[in-house]
N, C-alpha and C positions, 0 to 999 in steps of 0.2 A: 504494500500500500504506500501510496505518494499524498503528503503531506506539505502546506506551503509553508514557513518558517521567515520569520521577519525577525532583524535582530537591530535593537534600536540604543542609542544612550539616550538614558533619561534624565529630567532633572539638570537639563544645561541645553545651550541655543547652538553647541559648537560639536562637532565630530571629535573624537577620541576624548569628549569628558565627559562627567558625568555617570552614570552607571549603569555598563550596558546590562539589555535583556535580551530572551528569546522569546518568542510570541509562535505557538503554532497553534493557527487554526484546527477543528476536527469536527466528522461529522457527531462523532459520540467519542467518549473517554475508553479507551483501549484498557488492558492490564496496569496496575499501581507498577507494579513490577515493569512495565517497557515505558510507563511515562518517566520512570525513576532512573531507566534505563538513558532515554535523549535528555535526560535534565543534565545526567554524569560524563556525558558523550560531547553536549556545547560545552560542560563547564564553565560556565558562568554564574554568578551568583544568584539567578534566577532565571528559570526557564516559568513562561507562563502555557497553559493548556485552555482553549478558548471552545466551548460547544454550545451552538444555539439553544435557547430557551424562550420557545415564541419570539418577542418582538427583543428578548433580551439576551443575555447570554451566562451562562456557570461557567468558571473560572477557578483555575486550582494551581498553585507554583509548587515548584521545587528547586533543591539548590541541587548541587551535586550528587549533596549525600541522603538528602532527608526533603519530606512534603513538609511546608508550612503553613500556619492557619494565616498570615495576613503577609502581603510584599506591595511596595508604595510604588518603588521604581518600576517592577513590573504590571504592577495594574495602572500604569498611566503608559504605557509601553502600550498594553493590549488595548486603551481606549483610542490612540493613536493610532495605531491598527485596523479596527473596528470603522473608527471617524472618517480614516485618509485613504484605506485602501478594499475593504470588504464591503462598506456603503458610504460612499465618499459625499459628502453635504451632509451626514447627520452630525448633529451638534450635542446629545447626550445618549448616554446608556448607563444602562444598572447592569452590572455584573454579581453574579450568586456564589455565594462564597462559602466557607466555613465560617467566616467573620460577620456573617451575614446580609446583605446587599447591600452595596457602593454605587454608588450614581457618582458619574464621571461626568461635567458639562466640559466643552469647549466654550473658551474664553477668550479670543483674539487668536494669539496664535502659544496660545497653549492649552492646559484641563486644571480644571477645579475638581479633586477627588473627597467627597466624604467620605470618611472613615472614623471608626470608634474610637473616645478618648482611653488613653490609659492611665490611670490614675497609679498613685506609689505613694509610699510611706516612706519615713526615715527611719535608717536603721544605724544599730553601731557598723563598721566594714565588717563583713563577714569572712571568716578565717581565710586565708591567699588571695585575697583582693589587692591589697598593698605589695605583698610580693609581687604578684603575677604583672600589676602596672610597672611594677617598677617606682613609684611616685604613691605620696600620700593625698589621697583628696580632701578638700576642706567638708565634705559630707558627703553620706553614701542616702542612696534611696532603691528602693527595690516594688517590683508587684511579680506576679509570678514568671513575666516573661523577661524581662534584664534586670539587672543593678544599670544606676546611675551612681555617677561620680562624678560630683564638682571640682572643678580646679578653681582659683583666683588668677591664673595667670593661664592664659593662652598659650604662652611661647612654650610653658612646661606642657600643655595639651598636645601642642603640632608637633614637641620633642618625645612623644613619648613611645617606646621601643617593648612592647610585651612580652612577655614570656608566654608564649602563644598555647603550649602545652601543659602550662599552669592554668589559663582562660580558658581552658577548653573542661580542666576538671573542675571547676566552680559549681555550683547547685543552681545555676541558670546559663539558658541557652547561648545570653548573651549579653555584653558588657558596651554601655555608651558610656563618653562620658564628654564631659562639654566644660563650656569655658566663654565669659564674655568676650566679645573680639578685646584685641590691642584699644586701647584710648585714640591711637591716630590711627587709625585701621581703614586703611582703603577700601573697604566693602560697604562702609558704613552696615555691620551686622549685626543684631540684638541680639546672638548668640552665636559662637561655633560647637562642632561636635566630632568625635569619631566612632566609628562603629566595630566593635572586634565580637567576632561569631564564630570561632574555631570549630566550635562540637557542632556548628549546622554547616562545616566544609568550607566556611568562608573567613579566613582570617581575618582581614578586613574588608570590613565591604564599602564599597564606594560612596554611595550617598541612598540612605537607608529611610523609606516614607515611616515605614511600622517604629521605627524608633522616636521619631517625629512625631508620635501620636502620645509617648510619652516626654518626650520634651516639651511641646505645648503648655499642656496646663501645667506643666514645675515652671518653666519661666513665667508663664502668668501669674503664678499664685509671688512667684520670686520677685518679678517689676511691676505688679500691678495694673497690669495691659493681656489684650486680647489678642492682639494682631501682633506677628513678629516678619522678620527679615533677617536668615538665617544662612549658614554657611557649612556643611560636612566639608572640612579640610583635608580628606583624603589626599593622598597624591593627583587620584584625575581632576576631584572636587565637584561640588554641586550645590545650586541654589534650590532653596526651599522657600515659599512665602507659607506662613504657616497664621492659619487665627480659629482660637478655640469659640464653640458656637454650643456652648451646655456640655453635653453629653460628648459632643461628637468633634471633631477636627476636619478643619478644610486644609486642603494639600494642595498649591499650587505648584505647577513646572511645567517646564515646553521636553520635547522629545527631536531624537534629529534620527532620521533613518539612515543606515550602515550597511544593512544586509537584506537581499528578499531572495530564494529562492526553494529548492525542495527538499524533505527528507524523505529517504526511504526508509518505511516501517515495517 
């Protein structure tokens, strides 16, 4: 079976930044086992699986090594998809999810994603968090799906070098942690981040929407604001416009396309 495969960077207006995805269309969801299969085969930190659902679509990612219940980069990958090359002039869709439905609008020449807030608690660091960063955060916050960790200084955030094998045996999937930009900071950006995911196959990951959902409302509840202008300093890097709206998070980003053609299944 032949399958059409789009591979896009997300989350940035320029080729090679940003965080690429796969995107393949289907007409139904194959075996866990051979979606797990072409997720391990692109190697990319998300491969997204697209199957019509009436007027909408069901939606499922994976990274290399493992299925996930929520991916930002790739479900703005596959609204791009959907918008630009499967029904080209539609301006929204809902995608069905394990996370529940996500309504994606076009917005100029990018998507507005909603997705669920995740909320977190403060905790004391919990045992090899400090080790495994390498660096001490000024606070740790956790909910079931990452730790957060603050830094006060950026320059310690975009210095900091993990012990990737330590991150990976932590009691969560995965580790952000973030830091106000520099005082003179070219981006003008209410917050930076980085994302380390070792035990979902992804050391780091480029510019991460689902970590975004818990970044949100900690810098809301931290500056007193709803809307922010954000920055993942990854090596490729990527823009987030992020504004908490109750329950839920809006995810702005443009996507650039890199790759379209077929796999064999």
């Amino acid at each position: 079976m032949r399958a059409p495969i789009f591979q896009i960077d997300a989350f940035t207006t320029r080729r090679f930044a940003g965080n690429p995805a796969a995107v393949v269309p289907l007409e139904a969801f194959p075996a866990d086992a051979i979606l797990q299969a072409i997720a391990a085969e692109n190697n990319l930190a998300e491969t997204a699986f697209l199957v019509p659902d009436g007027e909408d679509y069901r939606l499922r990612w994976f990274t290399p090594a493992t299925e996930v219940p929520l991916c930002g980069h790739a479900t703005l990958a596959s609204a791009a998809v959907v918008m630009e090359r499967l029904e080209p002039g539609r301006t929204s869709v809902v995608f069905h999810s394990a996370s529940g439905p996500l309504t994606v609008n076009r917005i100029g020449a990018g998507y507005v994603m909603d997705f669920p807030a995740r909320l977190s608690e403060q905790i004391a660091p919990p045992a090899g968090l400090v080790q495994a960063l390498g660096a001490e955060p000024g606070e740790v916050f956790a909910n079931s799906f990452n730790y957060l960790a603050f830094f006060e200084n950026a320059q310690v955030l975009r210095g900091l070098s993990p012990d990737m094998p330590a991150v990976a045996r932590l009691d969560r999937p995965g580790v952000i942690v973030t830091a106000p930009e520099e005082e003179n900071g070219e981006g003008n950006y209410d917050f930076l981040s980085r994302y380390f995911a070792p035990a979902k196959g992804i050391p780091e990951d480029p510019v991460t929407g689902a970590a975004h959902c818990m970044l949100t409302p900690y810098w809301a509840h931290r500056l007193g604001k709803t809307s922010f202008r954000a920055f993942q300093c990854s090596r490729r890097g990527g823009e987030v416009l992020c504004r908490l709206r109750g329950e839920r998070v809006e995810l702005e980003g443009s996507c650039v396309f890199y790759l379209e053609g077929e796999v064999e299944i």
